[in-house]
C-alpha positions in Angstrom: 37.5 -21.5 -3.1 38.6 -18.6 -0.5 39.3 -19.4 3.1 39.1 -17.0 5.7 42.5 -16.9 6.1 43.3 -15.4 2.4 40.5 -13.2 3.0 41.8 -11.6 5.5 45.0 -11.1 3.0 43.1 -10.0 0.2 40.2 -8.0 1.7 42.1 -5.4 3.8 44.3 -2.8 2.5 48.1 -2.7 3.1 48.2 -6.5 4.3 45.9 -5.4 7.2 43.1 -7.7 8.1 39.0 -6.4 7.0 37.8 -4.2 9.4 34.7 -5.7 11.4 31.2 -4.1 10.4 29.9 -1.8 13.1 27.9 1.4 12.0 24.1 1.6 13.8 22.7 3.4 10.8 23.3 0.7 8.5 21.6 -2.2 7.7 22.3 -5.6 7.0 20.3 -8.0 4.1 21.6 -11.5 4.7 22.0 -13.7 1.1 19.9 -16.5 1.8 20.3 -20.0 0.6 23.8 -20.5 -0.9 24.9 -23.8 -1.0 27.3 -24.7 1.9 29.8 -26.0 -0.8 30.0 -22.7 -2.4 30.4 -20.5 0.1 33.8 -19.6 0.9 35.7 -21.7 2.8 35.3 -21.1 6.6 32.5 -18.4 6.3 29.0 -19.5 7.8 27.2 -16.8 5.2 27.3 -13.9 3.4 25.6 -10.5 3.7 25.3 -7.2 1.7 25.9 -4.2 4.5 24.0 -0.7 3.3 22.6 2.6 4.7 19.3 3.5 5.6 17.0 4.6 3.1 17.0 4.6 -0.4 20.0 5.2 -2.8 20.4 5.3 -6.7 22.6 3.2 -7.8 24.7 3.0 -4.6 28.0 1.1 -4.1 27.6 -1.5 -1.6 29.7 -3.9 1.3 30.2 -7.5 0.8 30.0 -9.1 4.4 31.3 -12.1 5.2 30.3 -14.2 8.3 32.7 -16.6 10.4 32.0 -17.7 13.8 31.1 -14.7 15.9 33.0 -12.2 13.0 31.8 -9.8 10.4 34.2 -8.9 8.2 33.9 -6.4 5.1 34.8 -7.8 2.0 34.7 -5.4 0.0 32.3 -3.2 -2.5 30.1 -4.3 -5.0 28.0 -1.6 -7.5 24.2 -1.8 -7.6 22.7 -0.6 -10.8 19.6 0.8 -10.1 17.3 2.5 -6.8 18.7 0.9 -3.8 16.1 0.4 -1.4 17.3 -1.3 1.8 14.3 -1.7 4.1 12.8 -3.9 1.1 15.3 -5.6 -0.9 15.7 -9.3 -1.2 19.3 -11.0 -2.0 18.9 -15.2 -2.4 20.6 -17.5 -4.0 19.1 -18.2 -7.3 18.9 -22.1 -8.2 18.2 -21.6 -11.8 20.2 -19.1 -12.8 23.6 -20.1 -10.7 23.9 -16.6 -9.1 23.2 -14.3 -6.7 20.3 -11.9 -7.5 18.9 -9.3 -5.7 15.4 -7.7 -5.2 15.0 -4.4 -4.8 11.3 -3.5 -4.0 9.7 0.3 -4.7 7.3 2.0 -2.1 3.5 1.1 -2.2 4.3 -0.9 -5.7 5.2 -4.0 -6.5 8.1 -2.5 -9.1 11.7 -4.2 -8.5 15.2 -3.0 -9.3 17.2 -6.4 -9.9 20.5 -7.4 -10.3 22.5 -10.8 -10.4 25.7 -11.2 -9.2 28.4 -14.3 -9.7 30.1 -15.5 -6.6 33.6 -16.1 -7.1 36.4 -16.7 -5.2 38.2 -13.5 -4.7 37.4 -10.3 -2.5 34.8 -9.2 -2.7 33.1 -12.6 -3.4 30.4 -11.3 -5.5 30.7 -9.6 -9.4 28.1 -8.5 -11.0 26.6 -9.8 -14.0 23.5 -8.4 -15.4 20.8 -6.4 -14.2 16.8 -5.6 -15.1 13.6 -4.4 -13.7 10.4 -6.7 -13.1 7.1 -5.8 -11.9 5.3 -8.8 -11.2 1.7 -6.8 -10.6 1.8 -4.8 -13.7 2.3 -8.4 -15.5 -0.8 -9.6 -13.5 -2.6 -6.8 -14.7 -1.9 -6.9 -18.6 -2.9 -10.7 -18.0 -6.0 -10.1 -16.9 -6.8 -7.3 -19.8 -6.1 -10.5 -22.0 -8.2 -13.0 -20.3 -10.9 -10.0 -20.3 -10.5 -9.0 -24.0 -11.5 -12.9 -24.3 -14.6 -12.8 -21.8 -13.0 -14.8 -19.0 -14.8 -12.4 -16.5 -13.9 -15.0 -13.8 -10.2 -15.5 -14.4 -9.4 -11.5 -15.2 -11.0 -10.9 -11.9 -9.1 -13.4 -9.8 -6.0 -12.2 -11.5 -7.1 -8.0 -10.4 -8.4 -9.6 -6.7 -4.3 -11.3 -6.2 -2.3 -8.0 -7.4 -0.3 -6.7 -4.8 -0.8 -3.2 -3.8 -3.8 -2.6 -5.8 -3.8 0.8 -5.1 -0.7 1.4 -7.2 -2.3 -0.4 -10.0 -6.1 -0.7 -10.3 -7.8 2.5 -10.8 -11.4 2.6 -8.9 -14.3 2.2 -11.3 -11.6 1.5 -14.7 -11.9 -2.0 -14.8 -15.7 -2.1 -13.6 -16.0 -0.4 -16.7 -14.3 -2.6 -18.7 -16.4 -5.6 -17.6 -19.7 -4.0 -18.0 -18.4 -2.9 -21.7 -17.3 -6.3 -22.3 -20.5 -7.9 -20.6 -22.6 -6.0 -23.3 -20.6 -6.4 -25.9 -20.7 -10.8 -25.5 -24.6 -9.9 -24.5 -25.6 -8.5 -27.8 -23.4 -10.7 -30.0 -25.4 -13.7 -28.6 -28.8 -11.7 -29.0 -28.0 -11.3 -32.2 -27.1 -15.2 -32.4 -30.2 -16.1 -31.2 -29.8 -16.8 -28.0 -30.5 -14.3 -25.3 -30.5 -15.9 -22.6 -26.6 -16.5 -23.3 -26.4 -12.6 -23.7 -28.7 -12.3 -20.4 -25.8 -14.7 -18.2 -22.9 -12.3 -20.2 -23.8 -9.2 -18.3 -24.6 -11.0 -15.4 -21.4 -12.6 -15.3 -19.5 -9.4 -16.0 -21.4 -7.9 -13.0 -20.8 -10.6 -10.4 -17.2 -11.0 -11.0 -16.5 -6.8 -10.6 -17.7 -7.8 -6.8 -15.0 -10.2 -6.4 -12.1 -8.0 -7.0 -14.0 -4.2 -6.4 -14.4 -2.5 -3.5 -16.9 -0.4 -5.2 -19.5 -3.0 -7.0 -22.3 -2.5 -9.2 -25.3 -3.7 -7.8 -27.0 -6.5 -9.8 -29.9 -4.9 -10.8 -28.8 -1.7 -11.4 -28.0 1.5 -9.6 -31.1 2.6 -7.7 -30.9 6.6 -8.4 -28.8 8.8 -10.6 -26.9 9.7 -7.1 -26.2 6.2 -6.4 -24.4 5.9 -9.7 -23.0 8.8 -9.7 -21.7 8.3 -6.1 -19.6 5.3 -7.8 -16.2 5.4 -9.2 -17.7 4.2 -12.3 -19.2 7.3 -13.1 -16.1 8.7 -13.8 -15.5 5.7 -17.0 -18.9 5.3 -18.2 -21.4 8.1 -18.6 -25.1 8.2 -17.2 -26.3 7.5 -20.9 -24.1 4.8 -21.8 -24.7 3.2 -18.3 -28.3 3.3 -18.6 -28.1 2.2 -21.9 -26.0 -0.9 -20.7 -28.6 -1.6 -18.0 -31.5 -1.3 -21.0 -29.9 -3.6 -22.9 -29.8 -6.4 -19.9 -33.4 -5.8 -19.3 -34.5 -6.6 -23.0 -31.9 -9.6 -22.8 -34.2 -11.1 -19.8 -37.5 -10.6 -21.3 -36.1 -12.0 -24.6 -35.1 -14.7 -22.6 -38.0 -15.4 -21.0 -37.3 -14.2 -17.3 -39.9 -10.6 -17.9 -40.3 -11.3 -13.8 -37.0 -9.9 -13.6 -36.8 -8.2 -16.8 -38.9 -4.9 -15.5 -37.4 -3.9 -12.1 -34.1 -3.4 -14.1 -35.8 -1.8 -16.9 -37.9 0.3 -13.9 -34.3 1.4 -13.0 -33.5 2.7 -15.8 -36.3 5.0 -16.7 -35.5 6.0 -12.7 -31.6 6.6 -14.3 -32.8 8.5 -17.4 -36.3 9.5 -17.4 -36.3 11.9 -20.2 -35.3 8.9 -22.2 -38.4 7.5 -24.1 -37.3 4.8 -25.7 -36.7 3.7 -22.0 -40.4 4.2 -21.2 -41.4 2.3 -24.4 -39.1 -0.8 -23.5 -40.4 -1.2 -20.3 -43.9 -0.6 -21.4 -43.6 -3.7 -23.4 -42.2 -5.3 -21.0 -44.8 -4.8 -18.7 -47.6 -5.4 -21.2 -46.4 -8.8 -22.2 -46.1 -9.8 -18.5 -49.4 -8.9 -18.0 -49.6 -5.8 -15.8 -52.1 -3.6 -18.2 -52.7 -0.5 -16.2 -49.1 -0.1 -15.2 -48.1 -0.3 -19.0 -50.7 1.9 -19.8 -49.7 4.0 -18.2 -45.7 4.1 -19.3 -47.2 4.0 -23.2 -48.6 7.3 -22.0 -45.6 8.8 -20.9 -43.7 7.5 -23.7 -46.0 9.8 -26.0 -45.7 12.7 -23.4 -41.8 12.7 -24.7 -42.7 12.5 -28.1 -45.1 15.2 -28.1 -42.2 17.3 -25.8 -39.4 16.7 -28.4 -42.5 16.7 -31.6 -41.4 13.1 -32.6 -44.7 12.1 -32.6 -44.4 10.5 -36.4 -42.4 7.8 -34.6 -44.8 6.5 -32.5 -45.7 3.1 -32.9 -49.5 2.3 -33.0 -49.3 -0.3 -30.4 -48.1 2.5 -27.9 -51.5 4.5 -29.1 -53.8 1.9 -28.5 -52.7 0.6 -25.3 -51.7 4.2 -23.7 -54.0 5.7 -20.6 -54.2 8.8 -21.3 -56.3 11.6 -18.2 
């Protein structure tokens, strides 16, 4: 253990004692939380003393603390970008050193470096160093928990990363849910159980609000603009959306639920009317839940695409027969 007393022998240069810290353009970072025992003997606490700003791999001043005295210690190295108006030195329980934290701009990236604290000038020696980004790891772990359909638990992971800005690109992950929502939707469908495939998509969609500041509305996008006014639009295409939002609305009328089954499916011939299959689905849809005229009159625009794009040997009879036709 070093008293203050060698220090002062050790520390200066030519037997004369530290010089006392005094420069207004530099900035202190105070080592918290080292054990009274292990600080040098007659020193209150320890500090690191650097310039303003933001230095690669900079060479840094050991200060030590005793009554109302700051005295240099001497110079440690810091391996990495130095950046002293967010850097964090503590005393680390687990690993029986000194480490230090030190945080990027706008990200949650962090140059680190551990230190052991010994007792000769300069007190400190380093001992390893590494990088850590602890929002990047939140974000792989909620790719994980997505790739797995926990919609709920990769959102609350995306909703606590720091500086999401740095890290969550607007409309990506909405993407990625409603891919993954149909995806778990049709596997069920084709389980037998559509209802299951229904709550899929719906659950993909209601967890994007919790982390997005850009949602997608529950039943759909409204109008082409609306969609295309929406970060998503740069991820998933018009078609591919519309074909997402067709596949939810065949989910609920398989499941039962054709109440809520034809607005969404009304969307999407609103999305992509040129898109007769989409006319046809909701056609059906409105047939079965009993509103005659108004699927009439889709069957009849269904065939007015066929006969546009002469694929009328695909149409089904059913659409014939139940078409209003001027």
């Amino acid at each position: 253990m070093i008293s203050v007393m060698l220090a002062l022998a050790v520390a200066g240069s030519g037997g004369d004692p530290p010089a006392e810290a005094e420069d207004a353009f530099r900035m202190e970072a105070t080592i918290r939380g080292i054990p009274d025992y292990l600080l040098p003997e007659g020193f209150d606490s320890l500090g690191i003393l650097s310039g303003e700003g933001m230095y690669d791999d900079p060479v840094l001043t050991v200060l030590g603390h005793t009554g109302g005295s700051t005295l240099e210690m001497g110079s440690v190295p810091f391996p990495g970008i130095y950046n002293g108006a967010k850097v964090d030195w503590r005393w680390d329980e687990n690993r029986g050193e000194v480490a230090a934290y030190s945080q990027m701009p706008f990200s949650a990236f962090c140059f680190c470096a551990s230190y052991l604290l010994n007792g000769e000038a300069p007190l400190l020696e380093l001992s390893g160093s590494w990088t850590e980004d602890p929002s990047a790891a939140l974000v792989d772990s909620a790719g994980l928990l997505l790739e797995r359909g926990d919609f709920s638990g990769a959102a609350g992971i995306l909703s606590s990363v720091m500086y999401p800005g740095s890290y969550i690109v607007p409309g990506e992950w909405e993407a990625r849910f409603l891919s993954k929502g149909r995806e778990l939707g049709l596997g069920a469908f084709e389980a037998g159980s559509p209802g299951a495939g229904a709550a899929a998509i719906e659950d993909a969609v209601s967890s994007i609000a919790s982390f997005s500041l850009d949602p997608v509305p529950e039943g759909g996008f409204a109008s082409r603009e609306d969609f295309e006014g929406n970060p998503i639009s740069a991820f998933v295409g018009l078609e591919e959306y519309a074909g997402i939002l067709d596949d939810y609305g065949l989910l609920l009328a398989a499941s039962g639920r054709t109440g809520e089954a034809v607005p969404v499916l009304e969307r999407v011939v609103r999305l992509a009317p040129g898109w007769a299959v989409a006319r046809l689905n909701l056609a059906d849809v409105l047939w079965e839940s009993g509103c005659i005229d108004a699927a009439g009159e889709q069957y009849a625009a269904y065939i007015g695409l066929l006969e546009e794009n002469g694929l009328m040997h695909d149409c089904p009879s059913r659409a014939m027969e139940r078409a209003i036709r001027p």
